[in-house]
N, CA and C of each residue as an Amber inpcrd file, in Angstrom:
protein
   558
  -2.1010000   3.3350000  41.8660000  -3.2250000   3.6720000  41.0140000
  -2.9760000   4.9890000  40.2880000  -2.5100000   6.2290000  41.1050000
  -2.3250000   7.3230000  40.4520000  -1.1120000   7.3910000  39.4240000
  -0.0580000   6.3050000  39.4830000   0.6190000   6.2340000  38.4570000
   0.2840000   5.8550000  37.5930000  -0.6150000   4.6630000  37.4380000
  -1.5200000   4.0870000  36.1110000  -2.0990000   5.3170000  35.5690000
  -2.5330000   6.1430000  36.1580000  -3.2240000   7.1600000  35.6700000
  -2.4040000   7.7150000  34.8400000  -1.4420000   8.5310000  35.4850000
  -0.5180000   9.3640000  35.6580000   0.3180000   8.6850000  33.5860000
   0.6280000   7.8930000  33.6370000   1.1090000   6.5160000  32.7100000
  -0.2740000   6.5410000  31.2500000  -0.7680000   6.8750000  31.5820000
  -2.0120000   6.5990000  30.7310000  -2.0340000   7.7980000  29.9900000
  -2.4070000   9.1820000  30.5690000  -2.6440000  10.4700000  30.6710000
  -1.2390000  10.8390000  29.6120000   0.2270000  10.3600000  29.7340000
   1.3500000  10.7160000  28.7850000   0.9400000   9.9950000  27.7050000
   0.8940000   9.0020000  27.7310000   0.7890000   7.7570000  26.6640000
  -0.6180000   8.6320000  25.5750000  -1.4840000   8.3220000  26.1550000
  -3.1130000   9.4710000  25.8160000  -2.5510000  10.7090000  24.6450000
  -1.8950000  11.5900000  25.7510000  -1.6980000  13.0040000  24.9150000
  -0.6860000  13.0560000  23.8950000   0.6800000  11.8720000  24.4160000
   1.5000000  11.8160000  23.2000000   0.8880000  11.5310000  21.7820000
   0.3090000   9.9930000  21.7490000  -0.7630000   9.9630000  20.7120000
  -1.6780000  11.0170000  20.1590000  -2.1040000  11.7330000  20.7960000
  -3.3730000  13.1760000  20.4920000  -2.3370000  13.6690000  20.0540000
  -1.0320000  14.0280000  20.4480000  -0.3410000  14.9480000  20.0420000
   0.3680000  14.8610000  18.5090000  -0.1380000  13.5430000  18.0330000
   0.6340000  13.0300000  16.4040000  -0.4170000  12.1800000  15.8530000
  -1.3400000  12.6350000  14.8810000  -2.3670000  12.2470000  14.2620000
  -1.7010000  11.0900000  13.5690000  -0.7220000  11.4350000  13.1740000
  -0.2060000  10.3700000  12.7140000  -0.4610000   8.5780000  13.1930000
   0.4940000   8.8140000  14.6340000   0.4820000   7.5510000  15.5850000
  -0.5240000   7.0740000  15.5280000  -2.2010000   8.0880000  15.8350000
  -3.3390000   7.0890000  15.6990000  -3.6860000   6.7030000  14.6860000
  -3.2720000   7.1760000  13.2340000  -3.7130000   6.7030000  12.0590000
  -3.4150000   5.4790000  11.5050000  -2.2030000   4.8340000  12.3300000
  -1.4700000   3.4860000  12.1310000  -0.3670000   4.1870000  10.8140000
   0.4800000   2.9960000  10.4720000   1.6720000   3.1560000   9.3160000
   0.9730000   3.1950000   8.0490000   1.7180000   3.8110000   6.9030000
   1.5490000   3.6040000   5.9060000   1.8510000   2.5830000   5.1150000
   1.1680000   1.6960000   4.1760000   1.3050000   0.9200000   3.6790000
   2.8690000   0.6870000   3.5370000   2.9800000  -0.6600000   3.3660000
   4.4130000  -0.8460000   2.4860000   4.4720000   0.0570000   0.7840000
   5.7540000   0.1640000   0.5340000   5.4210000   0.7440000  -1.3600000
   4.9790000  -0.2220000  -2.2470000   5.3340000  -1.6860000  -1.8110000
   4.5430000  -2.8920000  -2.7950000   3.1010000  -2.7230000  -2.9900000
   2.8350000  -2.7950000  -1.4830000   0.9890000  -2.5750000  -1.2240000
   0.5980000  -1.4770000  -1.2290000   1.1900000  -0.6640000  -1.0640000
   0.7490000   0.6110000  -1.6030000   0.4370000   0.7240000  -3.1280000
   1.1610000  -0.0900000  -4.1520000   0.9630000  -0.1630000  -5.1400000
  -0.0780000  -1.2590000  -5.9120000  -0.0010000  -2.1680000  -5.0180000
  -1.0980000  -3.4000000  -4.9160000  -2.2850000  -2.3950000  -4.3730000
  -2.7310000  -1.4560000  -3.7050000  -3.5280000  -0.6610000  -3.6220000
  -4.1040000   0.1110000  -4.2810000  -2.8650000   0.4150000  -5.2010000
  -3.8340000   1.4290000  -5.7280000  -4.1210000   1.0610000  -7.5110000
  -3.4150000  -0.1900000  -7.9480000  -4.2580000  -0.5830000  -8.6850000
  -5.6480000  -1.3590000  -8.9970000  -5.8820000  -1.6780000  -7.5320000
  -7.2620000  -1.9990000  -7.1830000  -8.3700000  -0.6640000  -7.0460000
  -7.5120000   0.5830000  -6.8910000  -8.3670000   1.6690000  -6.9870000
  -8.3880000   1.5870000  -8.4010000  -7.4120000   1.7490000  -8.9910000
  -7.7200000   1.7680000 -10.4590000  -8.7150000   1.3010000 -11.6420000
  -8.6060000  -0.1570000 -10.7310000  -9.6060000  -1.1390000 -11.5830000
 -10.9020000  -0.5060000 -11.4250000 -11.0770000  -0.0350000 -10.0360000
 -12.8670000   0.3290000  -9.6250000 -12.9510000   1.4290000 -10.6200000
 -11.8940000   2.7490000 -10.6620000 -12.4620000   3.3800000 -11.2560000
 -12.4970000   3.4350000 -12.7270000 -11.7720000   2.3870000 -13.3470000
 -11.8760000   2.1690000 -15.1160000 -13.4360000   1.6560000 -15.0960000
 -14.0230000   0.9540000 -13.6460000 -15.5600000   0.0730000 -14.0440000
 -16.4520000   1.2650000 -14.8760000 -16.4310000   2.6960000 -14.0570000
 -17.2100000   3.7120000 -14.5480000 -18.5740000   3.3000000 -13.7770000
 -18.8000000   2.5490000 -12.6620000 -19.9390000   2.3200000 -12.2230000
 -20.2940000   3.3720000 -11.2690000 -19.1520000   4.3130000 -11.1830000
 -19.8790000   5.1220000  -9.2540000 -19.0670000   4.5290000  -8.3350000
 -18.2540000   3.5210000  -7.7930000 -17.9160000   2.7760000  -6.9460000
 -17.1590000   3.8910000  -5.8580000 -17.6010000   3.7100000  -4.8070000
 -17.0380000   4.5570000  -3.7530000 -16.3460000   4.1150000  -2.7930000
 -14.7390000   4.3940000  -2.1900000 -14.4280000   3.7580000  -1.6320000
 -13.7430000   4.5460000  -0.2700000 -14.0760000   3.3780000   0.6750000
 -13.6070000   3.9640000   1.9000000 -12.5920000   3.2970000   2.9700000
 -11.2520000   3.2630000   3.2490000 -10.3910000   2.5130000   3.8840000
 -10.3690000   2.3780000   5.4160000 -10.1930000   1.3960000   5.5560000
 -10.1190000   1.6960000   7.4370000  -9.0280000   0.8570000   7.9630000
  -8.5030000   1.5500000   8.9090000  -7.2390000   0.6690000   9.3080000
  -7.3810000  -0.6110000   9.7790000  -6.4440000  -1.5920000  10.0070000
  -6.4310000  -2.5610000   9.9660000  -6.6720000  -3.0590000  11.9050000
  -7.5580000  -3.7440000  11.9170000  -7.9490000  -4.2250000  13.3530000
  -5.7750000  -4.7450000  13.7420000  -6.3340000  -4.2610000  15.4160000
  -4.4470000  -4.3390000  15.6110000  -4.6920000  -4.9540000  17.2160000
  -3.8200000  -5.6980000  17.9020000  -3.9860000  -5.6680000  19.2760000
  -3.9360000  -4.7640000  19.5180000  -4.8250000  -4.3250000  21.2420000
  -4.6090000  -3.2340000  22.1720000  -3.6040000  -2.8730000  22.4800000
  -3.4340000  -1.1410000  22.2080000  -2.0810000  -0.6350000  22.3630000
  -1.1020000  -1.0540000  21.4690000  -1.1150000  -1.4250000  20.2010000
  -0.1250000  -0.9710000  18.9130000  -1.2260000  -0.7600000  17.5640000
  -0.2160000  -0.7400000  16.8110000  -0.7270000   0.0510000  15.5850000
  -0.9610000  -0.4790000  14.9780000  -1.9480000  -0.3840000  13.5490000
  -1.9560000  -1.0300000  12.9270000  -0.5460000  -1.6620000  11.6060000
   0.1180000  -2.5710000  10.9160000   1.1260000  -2.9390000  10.1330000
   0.9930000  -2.1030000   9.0250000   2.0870000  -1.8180000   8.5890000
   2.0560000  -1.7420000   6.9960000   1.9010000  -2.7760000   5.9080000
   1.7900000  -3.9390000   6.3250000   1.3000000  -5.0140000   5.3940000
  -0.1040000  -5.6790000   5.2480000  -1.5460000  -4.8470000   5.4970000
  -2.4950000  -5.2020000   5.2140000  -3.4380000  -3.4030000   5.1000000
  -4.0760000  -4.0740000   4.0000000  -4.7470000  -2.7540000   3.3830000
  -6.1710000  -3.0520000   3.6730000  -7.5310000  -2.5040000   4.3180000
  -8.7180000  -2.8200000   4.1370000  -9.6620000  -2.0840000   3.7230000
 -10.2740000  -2.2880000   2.4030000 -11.2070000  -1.3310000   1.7540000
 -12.3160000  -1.7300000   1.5190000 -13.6290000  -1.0790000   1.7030000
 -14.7570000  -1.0230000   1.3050000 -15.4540000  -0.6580000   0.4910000
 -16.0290000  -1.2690000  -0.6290000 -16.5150000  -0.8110000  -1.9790000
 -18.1820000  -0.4310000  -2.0000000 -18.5080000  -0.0210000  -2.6890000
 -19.9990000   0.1380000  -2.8630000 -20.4820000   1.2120000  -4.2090000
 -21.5960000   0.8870000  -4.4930000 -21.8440000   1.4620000  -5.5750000
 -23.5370000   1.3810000  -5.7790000 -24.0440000   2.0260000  -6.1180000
 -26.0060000   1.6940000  -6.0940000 -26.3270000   1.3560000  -7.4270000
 -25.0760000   1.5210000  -8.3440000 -25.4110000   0.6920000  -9.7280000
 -24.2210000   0.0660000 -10.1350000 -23.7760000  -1.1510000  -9.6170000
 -22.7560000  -2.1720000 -10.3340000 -23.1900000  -3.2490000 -10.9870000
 -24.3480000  -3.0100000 -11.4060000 -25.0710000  -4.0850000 -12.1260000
 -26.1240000  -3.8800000 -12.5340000 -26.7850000  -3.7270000 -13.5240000
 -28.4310000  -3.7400000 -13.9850000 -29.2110000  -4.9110000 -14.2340000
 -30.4720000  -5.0340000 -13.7220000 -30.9920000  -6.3280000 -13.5900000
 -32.6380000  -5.7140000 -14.4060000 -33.0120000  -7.1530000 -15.3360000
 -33.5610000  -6.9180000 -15.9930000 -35.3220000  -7.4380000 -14.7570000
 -36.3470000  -6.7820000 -15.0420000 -37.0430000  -6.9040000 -13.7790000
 -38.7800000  -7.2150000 -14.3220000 -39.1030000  -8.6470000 -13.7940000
 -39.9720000  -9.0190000 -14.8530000 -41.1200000  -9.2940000 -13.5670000
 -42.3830000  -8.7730000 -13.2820000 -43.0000000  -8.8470000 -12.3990000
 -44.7530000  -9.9570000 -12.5900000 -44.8080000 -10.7820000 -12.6620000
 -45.5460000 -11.7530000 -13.1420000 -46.2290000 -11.6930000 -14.4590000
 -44.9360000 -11.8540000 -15.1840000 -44.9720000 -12.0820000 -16.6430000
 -44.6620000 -10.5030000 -17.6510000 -44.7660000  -9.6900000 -16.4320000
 -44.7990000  -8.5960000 -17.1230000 -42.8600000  -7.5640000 -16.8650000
 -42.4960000  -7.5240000 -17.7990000 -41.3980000  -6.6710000 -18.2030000
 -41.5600000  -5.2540000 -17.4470000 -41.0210000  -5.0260000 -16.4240000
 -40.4900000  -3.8110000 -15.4870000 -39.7830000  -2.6730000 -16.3060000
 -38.6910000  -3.5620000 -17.0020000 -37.5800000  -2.5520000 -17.3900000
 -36.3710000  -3.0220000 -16.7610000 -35.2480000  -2.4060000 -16.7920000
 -33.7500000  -2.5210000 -16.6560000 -33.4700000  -1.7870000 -15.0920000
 -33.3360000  -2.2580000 -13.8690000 -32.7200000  -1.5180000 -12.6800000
 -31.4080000  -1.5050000 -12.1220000 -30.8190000  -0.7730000 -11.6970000
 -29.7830000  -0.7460000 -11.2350000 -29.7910000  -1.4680000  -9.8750000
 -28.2270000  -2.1430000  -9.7910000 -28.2230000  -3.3860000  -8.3380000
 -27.4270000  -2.5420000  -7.7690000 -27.4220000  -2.6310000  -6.4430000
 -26.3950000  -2.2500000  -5.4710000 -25.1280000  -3.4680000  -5.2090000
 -24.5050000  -2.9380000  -4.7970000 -23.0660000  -3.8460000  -4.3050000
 -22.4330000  -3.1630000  -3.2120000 -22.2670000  -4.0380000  -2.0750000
 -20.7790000  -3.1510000  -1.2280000 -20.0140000  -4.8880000  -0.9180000
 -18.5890000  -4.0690000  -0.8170000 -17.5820000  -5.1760000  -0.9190000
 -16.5850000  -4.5940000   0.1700000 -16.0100000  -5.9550000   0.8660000
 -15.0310000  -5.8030000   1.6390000 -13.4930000  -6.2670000   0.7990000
 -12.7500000  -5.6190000   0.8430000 -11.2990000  -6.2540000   0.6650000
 -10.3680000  -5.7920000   1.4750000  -9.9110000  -6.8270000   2.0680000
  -8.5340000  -6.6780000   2.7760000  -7.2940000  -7.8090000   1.9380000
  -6.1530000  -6.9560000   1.5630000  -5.3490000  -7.1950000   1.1530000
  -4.0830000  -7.0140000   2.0160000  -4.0540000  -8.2130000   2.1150000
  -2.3720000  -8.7610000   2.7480000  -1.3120000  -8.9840000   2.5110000
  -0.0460000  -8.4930000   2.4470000   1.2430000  -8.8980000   2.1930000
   1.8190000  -9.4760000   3.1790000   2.4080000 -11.1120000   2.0170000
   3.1890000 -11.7790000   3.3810000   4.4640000 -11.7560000   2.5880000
   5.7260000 -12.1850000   3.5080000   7.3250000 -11.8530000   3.3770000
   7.5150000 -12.7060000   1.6130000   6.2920000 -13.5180000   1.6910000
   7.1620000 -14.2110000   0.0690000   6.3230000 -14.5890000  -0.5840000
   6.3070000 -15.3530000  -1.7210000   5.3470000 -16.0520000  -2.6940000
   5.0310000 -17.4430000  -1.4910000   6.2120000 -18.0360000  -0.7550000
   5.7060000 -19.3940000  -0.4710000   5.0880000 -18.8380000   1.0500000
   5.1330000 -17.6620000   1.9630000   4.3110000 -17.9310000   2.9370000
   2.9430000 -17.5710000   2.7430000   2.9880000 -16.8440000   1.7540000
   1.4610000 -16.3700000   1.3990000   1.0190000 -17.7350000   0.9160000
   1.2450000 -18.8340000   0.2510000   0.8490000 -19.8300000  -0.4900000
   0.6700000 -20.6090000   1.0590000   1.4270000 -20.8750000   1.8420000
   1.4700000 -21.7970000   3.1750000   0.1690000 -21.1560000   4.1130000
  -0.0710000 -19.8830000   4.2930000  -1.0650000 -18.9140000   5.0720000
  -2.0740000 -19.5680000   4.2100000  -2.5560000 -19.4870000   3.1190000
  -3.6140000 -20.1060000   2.4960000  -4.0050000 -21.3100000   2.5330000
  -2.9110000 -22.1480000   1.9840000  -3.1380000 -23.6970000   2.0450000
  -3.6580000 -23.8470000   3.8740000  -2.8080000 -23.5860000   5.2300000
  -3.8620000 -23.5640000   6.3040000  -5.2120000 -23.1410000   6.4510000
  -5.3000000 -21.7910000   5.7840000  -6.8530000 -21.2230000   6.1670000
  -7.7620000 -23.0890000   5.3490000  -7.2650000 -22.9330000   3.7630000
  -8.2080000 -23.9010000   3.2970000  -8.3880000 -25.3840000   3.7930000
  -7.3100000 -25.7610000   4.4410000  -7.4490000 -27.1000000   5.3390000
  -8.5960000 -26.8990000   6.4240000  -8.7790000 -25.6770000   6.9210000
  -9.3440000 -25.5130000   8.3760000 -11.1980000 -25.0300000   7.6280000
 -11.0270000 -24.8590000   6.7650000 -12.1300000 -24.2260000   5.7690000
 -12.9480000 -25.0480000   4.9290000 -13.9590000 -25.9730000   5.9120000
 -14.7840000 -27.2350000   4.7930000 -15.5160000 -26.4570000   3.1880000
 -15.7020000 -25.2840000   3.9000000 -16.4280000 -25.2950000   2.1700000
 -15.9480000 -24.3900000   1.6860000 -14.7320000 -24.4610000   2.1030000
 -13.6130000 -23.7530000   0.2820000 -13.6200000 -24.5400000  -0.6910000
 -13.9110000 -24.2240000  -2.0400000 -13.8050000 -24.7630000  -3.5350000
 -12.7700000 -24.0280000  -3.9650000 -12.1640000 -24.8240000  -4.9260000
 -11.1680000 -24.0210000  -5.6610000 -11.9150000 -22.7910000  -6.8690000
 -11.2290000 -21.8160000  -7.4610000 -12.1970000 -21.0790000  -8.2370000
 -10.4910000 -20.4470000  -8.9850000 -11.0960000 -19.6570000 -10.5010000
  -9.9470000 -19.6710000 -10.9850000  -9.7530000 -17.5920000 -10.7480000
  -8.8950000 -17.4440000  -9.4890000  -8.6130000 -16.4110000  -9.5740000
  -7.4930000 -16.0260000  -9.0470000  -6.7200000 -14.9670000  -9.2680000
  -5.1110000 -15.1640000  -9.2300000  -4.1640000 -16.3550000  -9.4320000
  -2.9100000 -16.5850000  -8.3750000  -2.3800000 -17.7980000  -8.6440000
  -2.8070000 -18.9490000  -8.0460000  -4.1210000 -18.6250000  -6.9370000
  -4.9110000 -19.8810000  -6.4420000  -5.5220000 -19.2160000  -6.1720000
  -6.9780000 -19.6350000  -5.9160000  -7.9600000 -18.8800000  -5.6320000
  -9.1920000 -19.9980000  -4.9630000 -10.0310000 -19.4970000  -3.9170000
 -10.9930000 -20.0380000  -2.9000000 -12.2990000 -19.8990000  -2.9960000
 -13.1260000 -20.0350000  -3.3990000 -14.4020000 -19.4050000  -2.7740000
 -14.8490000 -20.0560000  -1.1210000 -15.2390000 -19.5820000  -0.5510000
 -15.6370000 -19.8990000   0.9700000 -16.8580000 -19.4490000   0.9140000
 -17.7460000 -20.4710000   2.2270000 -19.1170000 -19.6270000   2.4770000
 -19.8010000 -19.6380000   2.0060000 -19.7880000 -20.1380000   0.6690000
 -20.5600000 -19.5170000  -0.3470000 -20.4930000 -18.5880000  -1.4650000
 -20.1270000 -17.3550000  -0.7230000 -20.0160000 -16.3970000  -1.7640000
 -18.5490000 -15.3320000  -1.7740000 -17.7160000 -15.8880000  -0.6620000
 -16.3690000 -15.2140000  -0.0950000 -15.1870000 -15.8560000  -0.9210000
 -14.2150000 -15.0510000  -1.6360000 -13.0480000 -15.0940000  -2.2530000
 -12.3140000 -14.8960000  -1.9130000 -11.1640000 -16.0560000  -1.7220000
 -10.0530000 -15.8980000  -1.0890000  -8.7100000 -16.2780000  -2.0090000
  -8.1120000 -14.7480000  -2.5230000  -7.0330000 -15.5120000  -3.6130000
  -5.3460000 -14.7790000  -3.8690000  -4.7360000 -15.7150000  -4.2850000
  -3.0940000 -15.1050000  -3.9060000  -2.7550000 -14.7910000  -5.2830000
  -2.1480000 -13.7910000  -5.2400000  -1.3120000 -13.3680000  -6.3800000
   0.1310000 -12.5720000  -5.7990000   1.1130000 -13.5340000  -5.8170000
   2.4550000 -13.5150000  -5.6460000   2.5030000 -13.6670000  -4.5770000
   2.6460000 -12.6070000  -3.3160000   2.6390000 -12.3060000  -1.8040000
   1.8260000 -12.0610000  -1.2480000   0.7910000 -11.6080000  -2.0490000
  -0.3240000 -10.8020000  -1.8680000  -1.6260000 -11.9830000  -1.7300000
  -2.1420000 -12.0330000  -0.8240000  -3.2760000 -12.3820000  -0.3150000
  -4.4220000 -11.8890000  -0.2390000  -5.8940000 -12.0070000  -1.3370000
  -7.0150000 -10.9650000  -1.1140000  -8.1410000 -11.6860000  -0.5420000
  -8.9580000 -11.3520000   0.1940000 -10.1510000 -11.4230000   1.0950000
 -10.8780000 -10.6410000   0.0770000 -11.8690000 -10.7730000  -0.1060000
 -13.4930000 -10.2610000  -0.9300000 -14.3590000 -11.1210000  -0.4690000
 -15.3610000 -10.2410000  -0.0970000 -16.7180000 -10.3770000   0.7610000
 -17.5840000  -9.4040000   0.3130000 -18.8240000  -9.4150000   0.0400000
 -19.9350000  -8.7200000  -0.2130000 -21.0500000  -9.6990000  -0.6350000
 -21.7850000  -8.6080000  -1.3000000 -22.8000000  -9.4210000  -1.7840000
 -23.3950000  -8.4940000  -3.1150000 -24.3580000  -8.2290000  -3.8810000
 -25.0830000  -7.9900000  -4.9620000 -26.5260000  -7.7310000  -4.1420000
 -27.2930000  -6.5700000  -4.1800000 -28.2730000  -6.4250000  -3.4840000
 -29.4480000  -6.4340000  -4.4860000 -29.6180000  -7.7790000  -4.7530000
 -30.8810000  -8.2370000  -5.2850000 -31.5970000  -8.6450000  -4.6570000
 -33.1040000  -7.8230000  -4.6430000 -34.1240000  -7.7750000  -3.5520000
 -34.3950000  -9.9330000  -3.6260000 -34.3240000 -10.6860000  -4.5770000
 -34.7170000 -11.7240000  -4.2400000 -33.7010000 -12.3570000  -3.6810000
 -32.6090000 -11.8730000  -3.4150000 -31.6490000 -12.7570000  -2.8980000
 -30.9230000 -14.0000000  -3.3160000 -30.7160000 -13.7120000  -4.9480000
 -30.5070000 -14.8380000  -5.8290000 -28.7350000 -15.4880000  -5.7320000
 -28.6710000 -16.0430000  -4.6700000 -27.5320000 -16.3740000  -4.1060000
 -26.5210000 -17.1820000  -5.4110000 -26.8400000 -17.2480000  -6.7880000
 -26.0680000 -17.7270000  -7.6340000 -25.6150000 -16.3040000  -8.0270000
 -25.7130000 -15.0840000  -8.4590000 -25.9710000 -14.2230000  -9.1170000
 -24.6410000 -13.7760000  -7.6700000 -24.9600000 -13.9670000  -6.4130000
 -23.6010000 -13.2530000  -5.7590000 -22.2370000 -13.8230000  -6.2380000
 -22.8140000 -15.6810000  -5.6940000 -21.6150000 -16.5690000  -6.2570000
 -21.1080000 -15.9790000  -7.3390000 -21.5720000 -15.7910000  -8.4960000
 -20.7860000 -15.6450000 -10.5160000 -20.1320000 -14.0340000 -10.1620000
 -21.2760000 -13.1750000  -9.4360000 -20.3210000 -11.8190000  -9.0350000
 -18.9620000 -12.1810000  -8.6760000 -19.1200000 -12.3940000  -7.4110000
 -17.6920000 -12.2790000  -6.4380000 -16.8270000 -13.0430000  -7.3380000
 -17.1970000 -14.3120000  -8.1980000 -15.5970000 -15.0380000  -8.8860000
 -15.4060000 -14.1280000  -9.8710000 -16.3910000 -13.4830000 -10.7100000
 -15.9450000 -12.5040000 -12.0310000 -15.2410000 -11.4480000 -11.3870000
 -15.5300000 -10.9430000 -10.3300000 -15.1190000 -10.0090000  -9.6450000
 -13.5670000  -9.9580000  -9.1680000 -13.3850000 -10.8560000  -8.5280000
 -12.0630000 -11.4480000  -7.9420000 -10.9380000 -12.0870000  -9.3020000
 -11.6610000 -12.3020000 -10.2990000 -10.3680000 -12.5670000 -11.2840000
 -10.2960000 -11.0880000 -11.7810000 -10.9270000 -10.2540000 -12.1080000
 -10.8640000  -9.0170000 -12.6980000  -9.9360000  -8.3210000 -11.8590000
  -9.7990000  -8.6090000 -10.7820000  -9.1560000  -7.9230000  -9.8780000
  -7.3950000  -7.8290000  -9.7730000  -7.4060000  -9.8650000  -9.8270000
  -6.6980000 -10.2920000  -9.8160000  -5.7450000  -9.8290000 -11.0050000
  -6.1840000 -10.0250000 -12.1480000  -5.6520000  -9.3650000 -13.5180000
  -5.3200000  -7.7900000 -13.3070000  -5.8020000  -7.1550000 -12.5750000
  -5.5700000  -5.8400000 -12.6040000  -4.3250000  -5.4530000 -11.5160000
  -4.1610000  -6.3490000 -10.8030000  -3.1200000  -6.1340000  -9.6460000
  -1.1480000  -6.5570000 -10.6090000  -0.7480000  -6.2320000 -10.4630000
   0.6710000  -6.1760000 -11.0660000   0.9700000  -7.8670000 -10.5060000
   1.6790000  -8.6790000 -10.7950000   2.4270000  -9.6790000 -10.0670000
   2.9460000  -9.0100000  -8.9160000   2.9090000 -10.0930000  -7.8470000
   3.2180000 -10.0450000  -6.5950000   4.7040000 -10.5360000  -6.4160000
């Protein structure tokens, strides 16, 4: 028992001892670059969009890869909605948005295409949608689309108090080709 300890306690302080180790690896330079023209795109929108990264979920006791990036978007005006309250004209409000993307690099154009084609077999309500070099909607309102190696996940929603679940749908696909266009070939 006191060696488990003992085993734990090195392992523990080595890590404390290199901020690094707990921070996980740095991207690959592809996805690093697949990264940061997705920063780019947010900030040409001019909406406010704020973004915050978090490492990539990893088994217990290793690190996270250098081949998946996960970012969180948000903004309290990515959209203005025109606001009409029984018959009567409100005015113009600003929508909220927060968005998940995790972006994946796999070894080639065809395993990223093979990783997909499984998820969408196993996935009854994926539709096709036109974004990157194939592209998914899931769920409803979730985008799932490849461009070269690169594999993107987008999830959010549009925070319209009525909950106008078409208005997320037309988001997330306008959203996800804009994206797609903005990312370099994979």
């Amino acid at each position: 028992m006191s060696r488990n300890i003992a085993a734990f306690c090195i392992v523990f302080l080595s890590l404390a001892g290199n901020p690094s180790s707990l921070a996980g690896q740095s991207p690959s330079p592809e996805l690093d670059t697949v990264s940061k023209a997705v920063e780019n795109y947010f900030q040409k929108k001019g909406t406010e969009w704020k973004l915050k990264t978090v490492p990539a979920a990893s088994p217990p006791g290793t690190q996270p890869g250098p081949y998946i990036v996960i970012q969180f978007w948000s903004s309290e005006k990515c959209l203005t909605a025109e606001v009409i309250i029984d018959g009567v004209n409100a005015g113009k409000h600003p929508v909220s948005c927060q968005l998940k993307l995790a972006i994946d690099q796999s070894t080639s154009d065809l395993a990223a295409d093979t990783r997909l084609r499984e998820f969408v077999r196993g996935e009854p309500s994926a539709s096709p949608v036109s974004a990157g070099d194939k592209g998914y909607l899931w769920r409803g309102i979730d985008v799932v689309f490849l461009k070269g190696k690169f594999t993107f996940w987008l999830s959010g929603s549009v925070g319209l108090r009525v909950g106008d679940f078409t208005i997320n749908r037309e988001f997330m696909e306008k959203l996800a080709k804009e994206i797609a266009d903005a990312v370099p070939g994979g």
